[in-house]
C-alpha distance (Angstrom), angle and dihedral (degrees) to the residues before:
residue distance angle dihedral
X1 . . .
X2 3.93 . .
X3 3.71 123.1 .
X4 3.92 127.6 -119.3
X5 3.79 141.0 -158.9
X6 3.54 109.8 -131.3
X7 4.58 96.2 -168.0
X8 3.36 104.3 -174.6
X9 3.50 115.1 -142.1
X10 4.27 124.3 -151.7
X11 3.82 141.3 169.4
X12 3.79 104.4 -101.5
X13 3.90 108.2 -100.4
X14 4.30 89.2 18.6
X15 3.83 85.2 140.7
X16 3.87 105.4 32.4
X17 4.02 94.4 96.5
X18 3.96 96.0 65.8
X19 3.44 129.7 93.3
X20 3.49 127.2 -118.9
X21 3.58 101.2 -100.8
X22 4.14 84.5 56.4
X23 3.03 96.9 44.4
X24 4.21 88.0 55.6
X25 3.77 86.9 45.6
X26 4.39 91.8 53.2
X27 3.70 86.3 45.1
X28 3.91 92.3 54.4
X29 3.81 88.6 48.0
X30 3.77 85.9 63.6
X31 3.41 96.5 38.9
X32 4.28 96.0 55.2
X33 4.17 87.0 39.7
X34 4.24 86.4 52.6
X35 3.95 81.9 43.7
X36 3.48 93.6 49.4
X37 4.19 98.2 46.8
X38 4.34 75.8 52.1
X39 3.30 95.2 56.3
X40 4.14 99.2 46.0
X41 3.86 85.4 49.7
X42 4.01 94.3 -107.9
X43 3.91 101.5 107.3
X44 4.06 114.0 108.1
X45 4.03 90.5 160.4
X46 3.90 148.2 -86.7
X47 3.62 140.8 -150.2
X48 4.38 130.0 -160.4
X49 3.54 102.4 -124.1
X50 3.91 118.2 -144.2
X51 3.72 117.0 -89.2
X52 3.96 99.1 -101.8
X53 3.78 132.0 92.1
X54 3.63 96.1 -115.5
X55 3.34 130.5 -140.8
X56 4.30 129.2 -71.1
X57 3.80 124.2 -142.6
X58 3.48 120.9 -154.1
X59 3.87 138.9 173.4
X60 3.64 116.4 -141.6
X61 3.49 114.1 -179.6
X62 3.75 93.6 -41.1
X63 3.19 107.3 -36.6
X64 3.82 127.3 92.0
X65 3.63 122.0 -132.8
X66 3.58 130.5 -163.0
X67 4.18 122.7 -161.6
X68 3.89 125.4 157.8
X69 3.67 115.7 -100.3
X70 3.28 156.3 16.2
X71 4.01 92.2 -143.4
X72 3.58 100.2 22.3
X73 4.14 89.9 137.1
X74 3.90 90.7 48.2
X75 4.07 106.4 27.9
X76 3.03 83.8 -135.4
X77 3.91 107.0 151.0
X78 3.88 140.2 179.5
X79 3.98 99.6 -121.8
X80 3.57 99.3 -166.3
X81 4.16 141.0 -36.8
X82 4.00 139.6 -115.1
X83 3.82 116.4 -161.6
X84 3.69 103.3 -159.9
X85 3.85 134.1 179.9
X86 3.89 116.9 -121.2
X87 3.87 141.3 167.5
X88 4.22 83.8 -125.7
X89 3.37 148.6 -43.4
X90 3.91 96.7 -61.3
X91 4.06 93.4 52.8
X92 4.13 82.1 46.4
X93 3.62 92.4 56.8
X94 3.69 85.4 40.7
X95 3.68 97.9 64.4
X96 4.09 100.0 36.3
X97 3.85 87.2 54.8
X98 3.92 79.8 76.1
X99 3.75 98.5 44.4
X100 3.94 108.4 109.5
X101 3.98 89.9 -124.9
X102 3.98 86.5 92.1
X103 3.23 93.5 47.8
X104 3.80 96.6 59.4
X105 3.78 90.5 48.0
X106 3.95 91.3 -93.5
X107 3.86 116.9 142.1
X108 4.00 121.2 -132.6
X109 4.00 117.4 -137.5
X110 3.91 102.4 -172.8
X111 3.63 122.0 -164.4
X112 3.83 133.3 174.2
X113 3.73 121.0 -129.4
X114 3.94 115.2 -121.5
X115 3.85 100.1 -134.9
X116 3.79 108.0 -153.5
């Protein structure tokens, strides 16, 4: 089994118009799915990220540089992560087309982890 990234991607401010009590029932959604992934052996880990960009590092010719980002033209944001344990990329894509993300209009980049 290899692991995989799941980043999931969001328009900045996707889930600032919902009340508290929704916003406790999308975080349960998450929640049972990451429960779920547990349960069928597939569930490595994941983290909500805070609702900024962040920031970028970069070294140009010696000198590091620091500027908010990476989608500060879009606001587009990763909201959070799921590392998940699949057979390959079409068993990955598999089990994040069941992750509530899509279902809130979210967009799923998956990646797999090259384990040295």
């Amino acid at each position: 089994m290899s692991v995989f990234m799941l980043f999931l991607h969001e328009d900045q401010g996707q889930f600032d118009n919902r009340s508290h009590d929704e916003m406790m029932a999308v975080i349960k959604e998450y929640g049972a799915w990451a429960q779920l992934m547990r349960e069928k052996g597939h569930y490595v880990g994941g983290e909500k990220l805070a609702d900024d960009a962040g920031k970028v590092m970069r070294n140009r010719s010696g000198k590091i540089g620091v500027t908010d980002g990476p989608y500060a033209e879009t606001k587009e944001l990763v909201g959070g992560y799921f590392s998940i344990k699949a057979a390959d990329y079409a068993e990955a894509c598999r089990l994040a087309e069941s992750c509530p993300h899509l279902k809130y209009g979210g967009r799923i980049e998956v990646r797999m982890v090259h384990e040295f």
